[in-house]
N, C-alpha and C positions, 0 to 999 in steps of 0.2 A: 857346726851342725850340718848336716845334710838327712834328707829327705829319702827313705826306703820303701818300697812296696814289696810287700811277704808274703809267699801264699803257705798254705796250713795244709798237709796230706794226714789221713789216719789217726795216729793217736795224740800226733799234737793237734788236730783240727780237735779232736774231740776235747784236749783239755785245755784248749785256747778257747772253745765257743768259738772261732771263728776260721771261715774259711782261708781269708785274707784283709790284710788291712797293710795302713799305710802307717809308718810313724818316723819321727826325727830323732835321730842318734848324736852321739861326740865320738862311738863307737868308731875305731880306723879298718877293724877286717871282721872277713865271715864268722871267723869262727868266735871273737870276742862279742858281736852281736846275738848271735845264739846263748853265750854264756850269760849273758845279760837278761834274755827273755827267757832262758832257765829259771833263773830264779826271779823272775819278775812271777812269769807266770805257770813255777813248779813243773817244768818239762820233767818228767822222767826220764828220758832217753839222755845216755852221753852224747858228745860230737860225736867220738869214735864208733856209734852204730847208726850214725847218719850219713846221707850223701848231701853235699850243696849243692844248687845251681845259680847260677850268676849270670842272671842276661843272658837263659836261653840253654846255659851252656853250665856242664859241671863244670867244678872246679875246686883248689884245694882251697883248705879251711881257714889259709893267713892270705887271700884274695883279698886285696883294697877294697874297699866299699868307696864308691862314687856318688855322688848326688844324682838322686834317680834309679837306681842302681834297683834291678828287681830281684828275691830272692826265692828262692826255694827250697824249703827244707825237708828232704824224703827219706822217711822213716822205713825200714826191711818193710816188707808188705810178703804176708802167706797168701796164696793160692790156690786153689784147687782145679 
């Protein structure tokens, strides 16, 4: 297991309730993490209309996850 910190933009903040939080996985990459809190906590959005970051920095979706390892999940955002 390891130890992730995630922060929530837009629509998954909105359907998380939460901005950010921290939690422990068995999860090995990005993008099996997301699929996992899909349906934990009913994301709408696929991967393929998100971007990840990983420590800062994007990155693609089969990115190892590390202990500690901080995530960012960035859903299309409109603007005017």
């Amino acid at each position: 297991m390891k130890t992730v910190s995630l922060q929530y933009f837009a629509i998954l903040r909105e359907q998380r309730g939460l901005t950010h939080e921290t939690l422990a996985t068995a999860t090995g990459t990005a993008g099996e993490l997301y699929a996992e809190l899909r349906a934990r906590h009913g994301f709408t959005l696929p991967a393929d209309r998100l971007r990840v970051a990983v420590n800062g920095e994007f990155a693609p979706w089969d990115t190892p996850l590390t202990d500690g390892a901080e995530l960012v999940f960035i859903p299309p955002v409109a603007g005017g």
